[in-house]
C-alpha positions as CSV (number, residue, x, y, z in Angstrom):
1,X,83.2,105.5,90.6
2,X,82.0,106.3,86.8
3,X,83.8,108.4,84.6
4,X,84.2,108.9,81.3
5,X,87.1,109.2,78.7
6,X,87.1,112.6,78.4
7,X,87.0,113.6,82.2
8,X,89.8,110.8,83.2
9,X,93.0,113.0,82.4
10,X,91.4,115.7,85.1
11,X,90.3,112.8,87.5
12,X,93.0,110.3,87.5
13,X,94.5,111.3,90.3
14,X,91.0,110.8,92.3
15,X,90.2,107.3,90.2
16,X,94.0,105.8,91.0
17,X,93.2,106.4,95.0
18,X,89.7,105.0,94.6
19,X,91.2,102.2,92.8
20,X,93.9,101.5,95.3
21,X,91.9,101.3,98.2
22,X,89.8,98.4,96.5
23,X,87.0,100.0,94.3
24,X,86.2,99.4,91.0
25,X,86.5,102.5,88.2
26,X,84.1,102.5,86.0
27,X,85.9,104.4,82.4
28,X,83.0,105.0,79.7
29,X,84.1,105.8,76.2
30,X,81.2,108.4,75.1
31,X,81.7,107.4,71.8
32,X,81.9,104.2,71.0
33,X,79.8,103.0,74.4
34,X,82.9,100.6,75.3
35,X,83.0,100.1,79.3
36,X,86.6,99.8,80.9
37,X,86.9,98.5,84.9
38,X,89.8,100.0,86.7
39,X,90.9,98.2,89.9
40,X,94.3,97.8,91.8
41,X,95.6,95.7,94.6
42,X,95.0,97.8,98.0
43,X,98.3,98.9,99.0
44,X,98.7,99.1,102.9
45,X,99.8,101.9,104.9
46,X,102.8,102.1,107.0
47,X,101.0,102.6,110.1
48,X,99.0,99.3,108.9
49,X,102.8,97.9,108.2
50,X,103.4,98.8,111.5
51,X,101.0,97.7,113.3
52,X,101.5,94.0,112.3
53,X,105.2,94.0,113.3
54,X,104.1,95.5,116.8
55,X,105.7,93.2,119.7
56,X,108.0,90.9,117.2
57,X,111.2,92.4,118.9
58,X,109.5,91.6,122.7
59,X,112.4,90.9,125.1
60,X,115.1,92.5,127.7
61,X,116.4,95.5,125.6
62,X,119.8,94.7,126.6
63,X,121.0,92.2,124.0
64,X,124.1,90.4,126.1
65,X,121.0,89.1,128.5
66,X,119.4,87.9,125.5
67,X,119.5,83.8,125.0
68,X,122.5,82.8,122.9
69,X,124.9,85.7,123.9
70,X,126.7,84.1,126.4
71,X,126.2,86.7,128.9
């Protein structure tokens, strides 16, 4: 994505999401000619979160059955 200095303030919000999801932002001062990269770290979703943690809790879902209870 390339933009310039004068059209970031109305764009920002479209650049940050670009930027998040790993793509570089290209900022172009028209003045002076100086190039500026914008980049984040990808920030996962929940459902991504989520998806990861599926099955960790696997076992019977009454907890006094469960090993160290002494049930």
């Amino acid at each position: 994505m390339k933009l310039s200095t004068r059209s970031l303030a109305r764009a920002f919000p479209k650049a940050k999401a670009a930027a998040r999801k790993g793509r570089a932002v290209e900022i172009v001062d028209d003045r002076t000619g100086e190039k500026f990269i914008l980049t984040a770290k990808p920030t996962k979703t929940f459902g991504e979160l989520a998806a990861q943690a599926k099955g960790v809790h696997q076992g019977p879902r009454d907890l006094s059955t469960r090993e160290g209870f002494g049930g």
